[in-house]
SERO-4910 file (N, C-alpha, C, O; in steps of 0.05 Angstrom, whole numbers):
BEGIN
 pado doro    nc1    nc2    nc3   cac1   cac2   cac3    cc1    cc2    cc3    oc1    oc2    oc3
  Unk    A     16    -24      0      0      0      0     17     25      0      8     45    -12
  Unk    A     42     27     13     57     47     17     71     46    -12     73     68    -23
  Unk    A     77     29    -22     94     34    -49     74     49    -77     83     65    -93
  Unk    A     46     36    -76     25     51    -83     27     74    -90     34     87   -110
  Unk    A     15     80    -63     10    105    -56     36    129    -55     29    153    -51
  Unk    A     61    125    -57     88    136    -64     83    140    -99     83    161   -113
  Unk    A     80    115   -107     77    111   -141     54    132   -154     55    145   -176
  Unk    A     37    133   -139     17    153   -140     17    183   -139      6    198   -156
  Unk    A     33    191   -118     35    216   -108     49    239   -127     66    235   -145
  Unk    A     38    264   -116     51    285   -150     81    294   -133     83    289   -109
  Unk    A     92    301   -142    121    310   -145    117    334   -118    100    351   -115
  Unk    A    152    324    -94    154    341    -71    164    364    -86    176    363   -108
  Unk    A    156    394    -67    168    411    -69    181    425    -53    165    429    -34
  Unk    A    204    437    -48    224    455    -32    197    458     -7    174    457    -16
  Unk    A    199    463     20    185    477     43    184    504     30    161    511     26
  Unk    A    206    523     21    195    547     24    185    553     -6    199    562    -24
  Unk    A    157    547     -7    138    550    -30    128    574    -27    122    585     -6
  Unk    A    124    585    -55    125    624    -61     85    611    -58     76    589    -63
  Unk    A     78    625    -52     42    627    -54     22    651    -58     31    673    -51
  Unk    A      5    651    -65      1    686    -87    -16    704    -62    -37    700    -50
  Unk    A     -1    720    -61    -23    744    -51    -29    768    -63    -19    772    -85
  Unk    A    -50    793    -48    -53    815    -64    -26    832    -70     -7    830    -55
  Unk    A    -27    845    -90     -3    863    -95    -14    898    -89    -35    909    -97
  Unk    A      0    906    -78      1    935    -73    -11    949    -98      3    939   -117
  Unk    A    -31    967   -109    -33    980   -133    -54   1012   -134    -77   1013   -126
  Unk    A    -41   1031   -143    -65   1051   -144    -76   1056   -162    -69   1045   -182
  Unk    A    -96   1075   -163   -109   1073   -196    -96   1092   -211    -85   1113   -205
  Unk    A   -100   1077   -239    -85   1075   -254    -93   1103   -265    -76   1119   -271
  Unk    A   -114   1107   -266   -137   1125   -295   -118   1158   -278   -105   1176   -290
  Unk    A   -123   1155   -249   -110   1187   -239    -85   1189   -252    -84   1203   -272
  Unk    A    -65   1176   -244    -39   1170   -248    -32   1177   -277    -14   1191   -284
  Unk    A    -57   1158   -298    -52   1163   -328    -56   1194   -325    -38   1203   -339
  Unk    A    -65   1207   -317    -77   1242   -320    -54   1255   -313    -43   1275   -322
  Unk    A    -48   1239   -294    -20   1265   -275     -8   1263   -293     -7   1283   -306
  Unk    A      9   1240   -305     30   1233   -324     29   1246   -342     49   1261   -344
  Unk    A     11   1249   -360      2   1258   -395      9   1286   -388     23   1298   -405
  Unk    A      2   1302   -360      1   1336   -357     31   1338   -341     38   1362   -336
  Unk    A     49   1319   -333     70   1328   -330     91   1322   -357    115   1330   -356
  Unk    A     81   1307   -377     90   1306   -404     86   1331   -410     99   1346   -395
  Unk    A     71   1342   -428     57   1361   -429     72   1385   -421     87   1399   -434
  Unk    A     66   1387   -398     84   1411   -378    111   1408   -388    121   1427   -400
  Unk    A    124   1390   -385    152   1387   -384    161   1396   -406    180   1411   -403
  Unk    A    155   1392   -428    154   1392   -462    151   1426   -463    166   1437   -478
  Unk    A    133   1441   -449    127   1468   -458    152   1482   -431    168   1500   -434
  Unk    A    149   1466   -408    183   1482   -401    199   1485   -414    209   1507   -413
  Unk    A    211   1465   -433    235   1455   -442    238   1476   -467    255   1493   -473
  Unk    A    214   1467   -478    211   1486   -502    212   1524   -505    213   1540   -523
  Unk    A    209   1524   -468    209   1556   -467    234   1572   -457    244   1594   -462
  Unk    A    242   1545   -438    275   1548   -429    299   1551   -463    319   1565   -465
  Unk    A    291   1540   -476    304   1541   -506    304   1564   -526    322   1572   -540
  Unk    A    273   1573   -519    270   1596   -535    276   1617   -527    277   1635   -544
  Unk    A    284   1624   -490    298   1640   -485    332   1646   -480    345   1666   -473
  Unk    A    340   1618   -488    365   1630   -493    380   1618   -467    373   1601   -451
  Unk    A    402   1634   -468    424   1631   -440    412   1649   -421    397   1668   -426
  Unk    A    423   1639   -387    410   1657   -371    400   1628   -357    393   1606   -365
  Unk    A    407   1646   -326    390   1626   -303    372   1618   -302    365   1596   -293
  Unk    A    351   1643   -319    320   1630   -321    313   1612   -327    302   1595   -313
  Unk    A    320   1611   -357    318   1586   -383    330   1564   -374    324   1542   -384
  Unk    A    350   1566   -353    368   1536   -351    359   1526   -334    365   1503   -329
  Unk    A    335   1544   -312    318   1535   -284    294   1521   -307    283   1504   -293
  Unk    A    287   1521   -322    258   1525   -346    264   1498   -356    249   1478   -357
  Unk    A    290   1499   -363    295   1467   -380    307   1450   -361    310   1428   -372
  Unk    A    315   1449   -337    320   1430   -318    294   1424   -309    290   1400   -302
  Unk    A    269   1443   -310    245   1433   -281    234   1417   -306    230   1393   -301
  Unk    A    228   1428   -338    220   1415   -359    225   1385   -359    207   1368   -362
  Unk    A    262   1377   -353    270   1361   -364    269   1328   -334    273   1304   -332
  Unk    A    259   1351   -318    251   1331   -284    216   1320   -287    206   1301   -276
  Unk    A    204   1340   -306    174   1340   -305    171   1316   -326    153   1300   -320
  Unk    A    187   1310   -357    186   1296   -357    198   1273   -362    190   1259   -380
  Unk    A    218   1265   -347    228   1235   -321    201   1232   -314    189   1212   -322
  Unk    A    187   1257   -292    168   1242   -274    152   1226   -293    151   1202   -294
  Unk    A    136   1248   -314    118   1244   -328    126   1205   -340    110   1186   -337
  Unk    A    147   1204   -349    153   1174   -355    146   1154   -343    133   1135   -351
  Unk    A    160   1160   -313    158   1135   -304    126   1141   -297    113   1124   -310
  Unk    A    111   1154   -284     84   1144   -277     73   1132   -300     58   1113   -297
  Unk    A     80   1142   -325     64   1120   -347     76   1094   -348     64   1074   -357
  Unk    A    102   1094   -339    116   1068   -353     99   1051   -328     84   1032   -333
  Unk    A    103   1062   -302     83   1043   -278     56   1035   -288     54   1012   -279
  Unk    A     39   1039   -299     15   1037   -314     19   1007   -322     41    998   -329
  Unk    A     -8    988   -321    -12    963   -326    -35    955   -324    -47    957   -303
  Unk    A    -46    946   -348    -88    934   -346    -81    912   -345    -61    899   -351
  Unk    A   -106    906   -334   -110    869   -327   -135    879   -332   -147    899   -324
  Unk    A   -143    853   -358   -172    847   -367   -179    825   -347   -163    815   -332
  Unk    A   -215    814   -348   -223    792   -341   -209    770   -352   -200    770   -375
  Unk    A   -207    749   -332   -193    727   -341   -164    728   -339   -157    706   -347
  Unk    A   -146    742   -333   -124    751   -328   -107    760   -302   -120    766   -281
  Unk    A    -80    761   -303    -80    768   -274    -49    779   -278    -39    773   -299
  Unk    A    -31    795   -257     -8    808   -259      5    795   -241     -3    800   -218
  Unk    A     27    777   -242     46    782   -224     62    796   -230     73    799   -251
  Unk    A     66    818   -194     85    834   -200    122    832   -181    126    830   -157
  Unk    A    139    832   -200    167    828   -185    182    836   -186    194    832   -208
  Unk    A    196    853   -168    216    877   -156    243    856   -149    243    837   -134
  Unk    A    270    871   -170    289    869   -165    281    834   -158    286    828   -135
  Unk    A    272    817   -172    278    783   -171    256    772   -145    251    749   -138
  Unk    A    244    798   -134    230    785   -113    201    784   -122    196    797   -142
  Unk    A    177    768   -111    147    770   -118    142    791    -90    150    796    -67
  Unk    A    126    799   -108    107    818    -88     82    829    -84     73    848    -70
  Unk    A     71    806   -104     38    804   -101     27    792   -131     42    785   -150
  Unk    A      7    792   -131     -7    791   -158    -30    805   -160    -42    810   -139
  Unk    A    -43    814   -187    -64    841   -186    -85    826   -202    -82    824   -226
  Unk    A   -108    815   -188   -130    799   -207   -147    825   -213   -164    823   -230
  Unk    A   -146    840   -205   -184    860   -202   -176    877   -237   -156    888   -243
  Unk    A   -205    872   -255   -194    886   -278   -194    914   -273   -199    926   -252
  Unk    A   -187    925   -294   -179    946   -298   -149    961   -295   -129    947   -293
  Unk    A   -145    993   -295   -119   1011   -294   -108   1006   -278   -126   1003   -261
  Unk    A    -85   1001   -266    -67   1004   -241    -47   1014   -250    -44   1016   -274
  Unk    A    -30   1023   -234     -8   1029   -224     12   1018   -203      6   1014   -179
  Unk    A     37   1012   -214     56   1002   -188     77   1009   -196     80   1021   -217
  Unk    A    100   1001   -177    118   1018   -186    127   1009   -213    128    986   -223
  Unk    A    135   1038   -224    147   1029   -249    175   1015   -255    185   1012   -278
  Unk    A    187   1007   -229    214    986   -241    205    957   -235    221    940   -240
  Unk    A    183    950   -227    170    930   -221    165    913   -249    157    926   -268
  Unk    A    170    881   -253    166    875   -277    138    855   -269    134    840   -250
  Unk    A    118    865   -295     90    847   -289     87    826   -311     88    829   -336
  Unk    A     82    805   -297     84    783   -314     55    770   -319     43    759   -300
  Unk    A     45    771   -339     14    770   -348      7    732   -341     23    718   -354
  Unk    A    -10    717   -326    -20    704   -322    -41    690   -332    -54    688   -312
  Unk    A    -58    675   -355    -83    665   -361    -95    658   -333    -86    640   -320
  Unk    A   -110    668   -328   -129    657   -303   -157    637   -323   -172    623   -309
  Unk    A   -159    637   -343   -182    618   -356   -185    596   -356   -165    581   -355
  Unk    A   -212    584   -359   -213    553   -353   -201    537   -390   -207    541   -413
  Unk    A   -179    515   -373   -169    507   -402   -177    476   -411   -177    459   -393
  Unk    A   -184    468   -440   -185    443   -437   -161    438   -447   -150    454   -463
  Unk    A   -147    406   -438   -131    396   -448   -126    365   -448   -125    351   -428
  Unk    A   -121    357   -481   -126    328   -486   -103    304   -483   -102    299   -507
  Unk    A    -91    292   -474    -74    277   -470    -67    254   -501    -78    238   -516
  Unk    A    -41    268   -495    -38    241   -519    -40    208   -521    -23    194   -510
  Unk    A    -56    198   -532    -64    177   -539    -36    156   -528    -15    158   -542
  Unk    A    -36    139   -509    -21    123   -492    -27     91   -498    -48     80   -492
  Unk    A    -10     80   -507    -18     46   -503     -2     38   -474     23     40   -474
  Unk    A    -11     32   -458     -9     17   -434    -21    -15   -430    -41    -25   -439
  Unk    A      2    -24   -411    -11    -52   -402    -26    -50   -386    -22    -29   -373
  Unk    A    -47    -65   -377    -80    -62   -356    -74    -83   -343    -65   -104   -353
  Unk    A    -81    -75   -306    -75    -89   -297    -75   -127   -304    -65   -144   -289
  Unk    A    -88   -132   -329    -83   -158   -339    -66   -166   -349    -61   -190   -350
  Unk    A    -50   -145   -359    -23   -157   -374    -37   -145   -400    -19   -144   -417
  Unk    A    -58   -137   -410    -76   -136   -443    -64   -103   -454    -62    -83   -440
  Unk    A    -58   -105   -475    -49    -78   -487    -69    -56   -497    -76    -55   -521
  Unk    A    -80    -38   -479    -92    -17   -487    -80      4   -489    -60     12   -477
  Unk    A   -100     20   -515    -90     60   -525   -116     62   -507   -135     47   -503
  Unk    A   -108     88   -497   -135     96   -465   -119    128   -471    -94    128   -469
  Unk    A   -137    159   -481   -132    177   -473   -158    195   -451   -177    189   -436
  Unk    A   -148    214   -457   -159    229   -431   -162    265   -433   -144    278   -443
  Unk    A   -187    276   -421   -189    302   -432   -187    322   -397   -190    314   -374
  Unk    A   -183    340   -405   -173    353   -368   -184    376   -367   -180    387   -389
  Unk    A   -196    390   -356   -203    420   -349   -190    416   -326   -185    398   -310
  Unk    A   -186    443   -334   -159    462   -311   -166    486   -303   -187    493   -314
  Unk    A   -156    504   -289   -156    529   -284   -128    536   -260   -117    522   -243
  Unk    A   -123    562   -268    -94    570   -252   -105    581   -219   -123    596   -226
  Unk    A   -104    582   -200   -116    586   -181    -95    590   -161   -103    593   -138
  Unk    A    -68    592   -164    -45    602   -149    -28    615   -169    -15    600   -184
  Unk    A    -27    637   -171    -20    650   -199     16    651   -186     29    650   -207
  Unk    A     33    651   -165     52    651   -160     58    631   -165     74    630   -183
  Unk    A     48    597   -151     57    580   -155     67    570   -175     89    558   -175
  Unk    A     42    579   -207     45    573   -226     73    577   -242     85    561   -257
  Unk    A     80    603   -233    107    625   -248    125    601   -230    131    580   -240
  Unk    A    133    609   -204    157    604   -191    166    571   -177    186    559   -174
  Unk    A    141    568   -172    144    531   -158    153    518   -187    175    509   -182
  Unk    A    148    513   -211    149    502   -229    164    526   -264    161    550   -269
  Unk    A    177    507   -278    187    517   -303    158    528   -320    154    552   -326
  Unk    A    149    516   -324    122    513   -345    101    502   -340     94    479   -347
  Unk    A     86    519   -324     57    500   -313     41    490   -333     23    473   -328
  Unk    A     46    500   -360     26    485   -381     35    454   -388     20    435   -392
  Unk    A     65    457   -387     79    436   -395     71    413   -374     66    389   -379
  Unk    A     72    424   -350     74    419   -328     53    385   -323     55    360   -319
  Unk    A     28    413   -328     -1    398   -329      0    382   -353    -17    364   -349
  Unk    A      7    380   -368     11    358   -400     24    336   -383     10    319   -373
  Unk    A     46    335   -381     65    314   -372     52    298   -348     46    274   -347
  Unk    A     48    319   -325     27    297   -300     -2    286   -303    -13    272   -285
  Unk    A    -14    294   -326    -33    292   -337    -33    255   -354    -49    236   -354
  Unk    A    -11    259   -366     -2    234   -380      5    206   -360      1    181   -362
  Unk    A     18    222   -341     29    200   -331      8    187   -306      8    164   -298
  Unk    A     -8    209   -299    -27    197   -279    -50    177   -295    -56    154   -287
  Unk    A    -58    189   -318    -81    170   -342    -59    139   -341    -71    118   -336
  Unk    A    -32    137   -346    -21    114   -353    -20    102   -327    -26     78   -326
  Unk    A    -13    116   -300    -20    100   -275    -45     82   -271    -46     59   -263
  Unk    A    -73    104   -281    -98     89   -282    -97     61   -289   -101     40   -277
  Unk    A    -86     69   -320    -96     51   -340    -82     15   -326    -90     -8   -327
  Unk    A    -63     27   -316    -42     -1   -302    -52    -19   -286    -52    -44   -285
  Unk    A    -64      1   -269    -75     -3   -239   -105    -18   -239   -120    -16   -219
  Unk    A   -113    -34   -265   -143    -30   -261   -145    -50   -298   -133    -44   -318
  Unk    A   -165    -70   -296   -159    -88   -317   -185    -70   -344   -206    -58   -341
  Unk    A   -176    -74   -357   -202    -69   -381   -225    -73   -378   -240    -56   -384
  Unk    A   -235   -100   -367   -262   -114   -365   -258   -124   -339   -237   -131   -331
  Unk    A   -291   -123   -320   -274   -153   -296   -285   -178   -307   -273   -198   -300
  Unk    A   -307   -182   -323   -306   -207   -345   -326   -220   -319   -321   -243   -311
  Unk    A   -347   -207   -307   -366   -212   -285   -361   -213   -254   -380   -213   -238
  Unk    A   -333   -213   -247   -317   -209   -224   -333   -189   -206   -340   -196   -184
  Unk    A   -337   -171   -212   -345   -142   -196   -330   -133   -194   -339   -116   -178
  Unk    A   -302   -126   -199   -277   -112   -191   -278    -90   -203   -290    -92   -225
  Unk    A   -272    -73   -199   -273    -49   -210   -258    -57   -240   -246    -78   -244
  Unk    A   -261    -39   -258   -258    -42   -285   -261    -20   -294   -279     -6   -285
  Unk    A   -238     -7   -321   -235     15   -337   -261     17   -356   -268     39   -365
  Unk    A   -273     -5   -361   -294     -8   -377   -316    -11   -367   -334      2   -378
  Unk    A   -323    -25   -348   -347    -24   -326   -356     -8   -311   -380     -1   -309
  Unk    A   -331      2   -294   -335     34   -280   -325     51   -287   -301     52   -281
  Unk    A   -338     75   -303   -323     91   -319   -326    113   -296   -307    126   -288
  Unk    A   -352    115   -286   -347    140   -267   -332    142   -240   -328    165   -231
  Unk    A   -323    114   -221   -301    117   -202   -283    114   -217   -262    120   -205
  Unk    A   -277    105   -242   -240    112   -250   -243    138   -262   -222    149   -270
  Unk    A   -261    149   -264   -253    185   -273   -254    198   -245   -236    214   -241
  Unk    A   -273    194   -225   -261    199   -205   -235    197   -192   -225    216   -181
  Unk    A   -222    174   -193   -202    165   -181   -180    186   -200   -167    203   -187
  Unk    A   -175    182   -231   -170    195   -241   -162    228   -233   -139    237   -233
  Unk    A   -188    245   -227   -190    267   -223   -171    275   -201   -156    294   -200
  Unk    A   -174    251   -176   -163    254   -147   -125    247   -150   -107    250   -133
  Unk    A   -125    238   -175    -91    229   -181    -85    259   -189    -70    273   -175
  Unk    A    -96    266   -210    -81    296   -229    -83    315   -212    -66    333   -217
  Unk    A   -105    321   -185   -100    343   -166    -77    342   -153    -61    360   -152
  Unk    A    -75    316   -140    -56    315   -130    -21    322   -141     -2    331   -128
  Unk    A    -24    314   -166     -3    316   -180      2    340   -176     21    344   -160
  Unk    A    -13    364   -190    -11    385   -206    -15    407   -182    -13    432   -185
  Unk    A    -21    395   -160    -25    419   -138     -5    439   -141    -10    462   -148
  Unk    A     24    430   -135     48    446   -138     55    470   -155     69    490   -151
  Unk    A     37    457   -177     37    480   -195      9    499   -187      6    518   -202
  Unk    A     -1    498   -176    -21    517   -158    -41    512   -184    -50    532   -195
  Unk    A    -49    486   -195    -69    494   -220    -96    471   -205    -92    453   -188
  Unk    A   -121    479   -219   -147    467   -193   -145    449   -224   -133    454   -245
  Unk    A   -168    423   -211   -175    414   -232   -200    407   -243   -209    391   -227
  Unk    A   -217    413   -263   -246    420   -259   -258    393   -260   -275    384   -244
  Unk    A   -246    378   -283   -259    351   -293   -239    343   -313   -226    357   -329
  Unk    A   -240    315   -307   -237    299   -327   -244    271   -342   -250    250   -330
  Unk    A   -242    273   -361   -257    245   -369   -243    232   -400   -234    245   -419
  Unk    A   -243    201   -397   -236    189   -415   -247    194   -450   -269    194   -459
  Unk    A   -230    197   -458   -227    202   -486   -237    176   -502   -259    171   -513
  Unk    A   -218    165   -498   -210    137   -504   -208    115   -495   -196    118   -474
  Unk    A   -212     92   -498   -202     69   -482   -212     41   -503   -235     34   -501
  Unk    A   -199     30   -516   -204      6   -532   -168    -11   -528   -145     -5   -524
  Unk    A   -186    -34   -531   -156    -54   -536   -132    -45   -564   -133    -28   -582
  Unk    A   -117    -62   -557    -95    -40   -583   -101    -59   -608   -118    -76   -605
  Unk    A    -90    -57   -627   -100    -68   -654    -85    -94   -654    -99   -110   -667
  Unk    A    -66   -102   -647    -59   -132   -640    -76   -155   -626    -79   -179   -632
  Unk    A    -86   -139   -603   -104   -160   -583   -143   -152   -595   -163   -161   -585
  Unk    A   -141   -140   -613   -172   -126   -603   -186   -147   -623   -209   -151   -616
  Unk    A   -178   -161   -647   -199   -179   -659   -202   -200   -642   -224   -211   -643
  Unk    A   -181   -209   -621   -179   -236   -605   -197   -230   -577   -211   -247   -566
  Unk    A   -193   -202   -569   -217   -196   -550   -246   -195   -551   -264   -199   -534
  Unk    A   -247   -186   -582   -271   -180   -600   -294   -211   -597   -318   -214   -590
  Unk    A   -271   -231   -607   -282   -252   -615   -286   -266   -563   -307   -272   -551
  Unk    A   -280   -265   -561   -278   -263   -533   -305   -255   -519   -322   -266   -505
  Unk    A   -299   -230   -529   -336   -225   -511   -356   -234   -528   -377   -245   -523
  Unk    A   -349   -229   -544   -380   -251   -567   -385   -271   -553   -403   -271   -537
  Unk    A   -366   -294   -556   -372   -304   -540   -386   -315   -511   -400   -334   -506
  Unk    A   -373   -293   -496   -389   -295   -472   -407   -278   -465   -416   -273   -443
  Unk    A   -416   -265   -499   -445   -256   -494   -466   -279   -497   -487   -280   -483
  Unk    A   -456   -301   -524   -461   -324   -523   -474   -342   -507   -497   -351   -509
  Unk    A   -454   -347   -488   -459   -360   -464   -478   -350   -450   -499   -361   -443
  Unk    A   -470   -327   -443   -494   -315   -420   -526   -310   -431   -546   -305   -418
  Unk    A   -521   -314   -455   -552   -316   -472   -565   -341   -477   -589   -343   -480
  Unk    A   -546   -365   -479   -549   -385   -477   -561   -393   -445   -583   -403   -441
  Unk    A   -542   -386   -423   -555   -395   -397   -579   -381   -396   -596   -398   -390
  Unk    A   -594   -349   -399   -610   -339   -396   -636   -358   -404   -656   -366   -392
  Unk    A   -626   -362   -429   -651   -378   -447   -662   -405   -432   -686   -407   -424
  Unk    A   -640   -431   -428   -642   -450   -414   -654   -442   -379   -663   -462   -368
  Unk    A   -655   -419   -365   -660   -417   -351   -689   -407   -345   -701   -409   -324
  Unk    A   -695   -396   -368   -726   -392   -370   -740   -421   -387   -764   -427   -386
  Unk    A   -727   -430   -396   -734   -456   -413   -753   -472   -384   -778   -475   -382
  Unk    A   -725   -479   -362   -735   -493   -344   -756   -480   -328   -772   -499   -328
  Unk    A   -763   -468   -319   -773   -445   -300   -797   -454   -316   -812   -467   -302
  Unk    A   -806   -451   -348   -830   -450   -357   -835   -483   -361   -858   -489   -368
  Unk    A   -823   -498   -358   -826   -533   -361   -833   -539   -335   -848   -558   -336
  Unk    A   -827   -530   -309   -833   -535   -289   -861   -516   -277   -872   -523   -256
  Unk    A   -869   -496   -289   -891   -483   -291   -912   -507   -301   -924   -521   -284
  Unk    A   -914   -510   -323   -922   -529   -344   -926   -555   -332   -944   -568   -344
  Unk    A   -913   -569   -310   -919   -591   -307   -930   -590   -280   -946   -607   -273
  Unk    A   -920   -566   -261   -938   -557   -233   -972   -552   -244   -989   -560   -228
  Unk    A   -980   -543   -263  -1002   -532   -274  -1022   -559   -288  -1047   -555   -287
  Unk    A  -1013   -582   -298  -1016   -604   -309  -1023   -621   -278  -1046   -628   -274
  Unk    A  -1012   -625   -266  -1012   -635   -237  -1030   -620   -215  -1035   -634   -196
  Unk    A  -1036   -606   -215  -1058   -592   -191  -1082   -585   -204  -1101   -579   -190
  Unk    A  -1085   -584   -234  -1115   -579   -241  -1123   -617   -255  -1145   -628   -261
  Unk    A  -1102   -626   -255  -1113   -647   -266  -1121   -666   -283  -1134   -687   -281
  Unk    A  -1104   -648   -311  -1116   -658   -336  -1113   -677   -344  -1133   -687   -354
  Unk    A  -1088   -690   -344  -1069   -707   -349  -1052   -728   -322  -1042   -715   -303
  Unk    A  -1050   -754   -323  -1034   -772   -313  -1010   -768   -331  -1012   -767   -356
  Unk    A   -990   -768   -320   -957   -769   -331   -943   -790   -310   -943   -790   -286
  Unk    A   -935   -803   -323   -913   -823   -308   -888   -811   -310   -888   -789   -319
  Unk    A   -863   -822   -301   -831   -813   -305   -831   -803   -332   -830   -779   -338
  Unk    A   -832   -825   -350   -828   -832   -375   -835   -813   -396   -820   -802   -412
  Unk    A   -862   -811   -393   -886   -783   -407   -869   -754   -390   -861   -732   -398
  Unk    A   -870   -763   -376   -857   -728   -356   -831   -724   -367   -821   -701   -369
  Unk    A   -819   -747   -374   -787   -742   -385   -786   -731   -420   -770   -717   -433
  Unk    A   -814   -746   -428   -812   -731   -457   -824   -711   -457   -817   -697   -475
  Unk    A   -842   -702   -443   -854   -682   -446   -835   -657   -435   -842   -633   -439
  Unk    A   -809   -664   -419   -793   -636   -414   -771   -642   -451   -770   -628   -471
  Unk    A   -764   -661   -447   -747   -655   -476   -758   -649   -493   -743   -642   -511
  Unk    A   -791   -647   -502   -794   -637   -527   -801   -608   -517   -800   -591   -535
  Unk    A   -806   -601   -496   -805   -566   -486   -788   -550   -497   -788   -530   -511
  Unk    A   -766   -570   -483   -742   -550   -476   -731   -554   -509   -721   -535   -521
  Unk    A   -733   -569   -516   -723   -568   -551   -739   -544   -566   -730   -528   -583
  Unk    A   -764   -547   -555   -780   -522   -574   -774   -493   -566   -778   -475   -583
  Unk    A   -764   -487   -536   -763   -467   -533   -731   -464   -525   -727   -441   -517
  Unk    A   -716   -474   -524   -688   -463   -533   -670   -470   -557   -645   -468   -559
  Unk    A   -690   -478   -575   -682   -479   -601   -682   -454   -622   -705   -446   -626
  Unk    A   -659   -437   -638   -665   -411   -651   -675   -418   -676   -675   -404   -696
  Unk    A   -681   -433   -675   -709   -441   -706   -735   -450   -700   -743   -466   -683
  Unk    A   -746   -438   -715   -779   -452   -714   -783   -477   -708   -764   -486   -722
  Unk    A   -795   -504   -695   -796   -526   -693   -822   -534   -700   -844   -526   -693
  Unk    A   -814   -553   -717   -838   -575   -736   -851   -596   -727   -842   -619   -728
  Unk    A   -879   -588   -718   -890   -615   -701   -889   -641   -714   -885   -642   -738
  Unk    A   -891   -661   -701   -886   -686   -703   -914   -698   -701   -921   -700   -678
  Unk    A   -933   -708   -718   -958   -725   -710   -958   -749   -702   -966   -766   -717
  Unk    A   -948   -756   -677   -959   -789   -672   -979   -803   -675   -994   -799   -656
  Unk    A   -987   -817   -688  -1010   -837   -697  -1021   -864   -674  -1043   -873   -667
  Unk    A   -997   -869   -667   -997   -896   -646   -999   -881   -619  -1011   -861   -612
  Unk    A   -984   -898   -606   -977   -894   -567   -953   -883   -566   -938   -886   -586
  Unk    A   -945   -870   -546   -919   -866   -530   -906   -887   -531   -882   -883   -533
  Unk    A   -912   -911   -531   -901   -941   -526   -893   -950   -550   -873   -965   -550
  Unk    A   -906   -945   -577   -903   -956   -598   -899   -946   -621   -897   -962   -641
***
């Protein structure tokens, strides 16, 4: 159980795991205003310090011009929208220091770098896998995943590529399933990839969270794509369950056969119609059960004489 459940489990990470909080931000729309009018301003200092020439004035005119706009810059360069569905991490000098979901203008500082986030729900399909089932039988089994990012730090910094991320533990948890668990139980009750489709997509679902937690991504649903024997075994499986649809249609039949022959002869016996000995009782079940578990029409027979003769 312990080796299992190890074989199972998604990938450790370092104790000191980065995890998303709010980021510091003001609005953006003021900030855009101040900025544009200390452009503006700065541009008509500069331009007036120039046109007058040499002299303390002009050189006080194009220094305050040429400070107004620096300022004017950076408050625009700080400027950053986040639409719906989206989100900002923001990071100072190598460090995180929040993330900005709420849409609309902000502002933060402008040496701060913001790194744009998909917050949307994603589907994604797993590539088509042949695995052995817990029988030893060779199945292709894929698999379809909704996702969503729901630790927007984790996503960036715990992991290289959370998309990649989620592809790869995605694959490998579907091929754990597919191992762990036979194609058919062939009447057993055992759980089965083919019998119980909804606790192995459960079970399923409860493997890829676990996986993919690290990468701070939720997981909405998932469900099998695919799942057939591989093209080597699948005419020999094919011919397999025919078979033992066969059979089980064969016992069904013989079992109502009897059920109605023993109706038939309880009903002959308590109203009375007829004396039957062993003999008469013994033909009278073989020509029953011939007429009614036979898949052809059956052609009466006229006896002319006795039972005896």
């Amino acid at each position: 159980m312990v080796t299992q459940h190890a074989a199972a489990a998604g990938p450790e990470l370092p104790g000191r795991r980065v995890t998303e909080r709010e980021a510091w931000s003001a609005s953006g729309v003021r900030v855009l205003v101040a900025g544009i009018g200390m452009l503006l301003a700065g541009v008509a200092l500069l331009l007036l310090g120039i046109a007058l020439g040499s002299g303390a004035g002009p050189t006080v005119l194009v220094v305050a011009g040429v400070l107004l706009i620096l300022a004017g810059e950076l408050a625009v360069h700080g400027l950053t929208s986040v639409v719906a569905g989206e989100a900002r991490a923001v990071q100072l000098f190598g460090r995180y220091r929040g993330t900005i979901r709420a849409p609309g203008l902000h502002w933060v500082n402008p040496f701060a770098r913001r790194r744009k986030v998909s917050t949307r729900i994603r589907n994604q399909e797993s590539a088509q896998a042949k695995v052995n089932d817990a029988d030893g039988n060779p199945i292709e089994i894929a698999a379809v995943v909704v996702w969503q990012v729901k630790d927007t730090a984790s996503a960036l910094y715990s992991v290289d590529d959370f998309t990649q991320f989620v592809t790869i533990q995605t694959e490998t948890a579907v091929r754990h399933i597919a191992s762990s668990y036979p194609y058919d139980n062939r009447g057993s009750g055992a759980l089965s990839l083919r019998d119980n489709a909804e606790e192995i997509t459960q079970r399923l679902s409860a493997e890829i969270t676990e996986r993919v937690a690290p990468a701070g991504v939720q997981i909405i649903e998932s469900r099998l794509t695919r799942l057939s024997y591989a093209a080597e075994i699948a005419q020999a499986m094919l011919r397999q369950q025919q078979a033992n649809a066969v059979v089980g249609a064969r016992q069904r039949i013989v079992e109502g056969a009897v059920g109605m022959v023993q109706l038939a002869l309880a009903r002959l016996q308590e109203e009375g119609i007829v004396e039957l000995d062993e003999e008469r009782k013994a033909t009278m079940v073989s020509n029953l059960l011939v007429v009614l578990c036979s898949e052809q029409a059956t052609q009466p027979v006229v006896n002319t004489g006795t039972l005896y003769q």
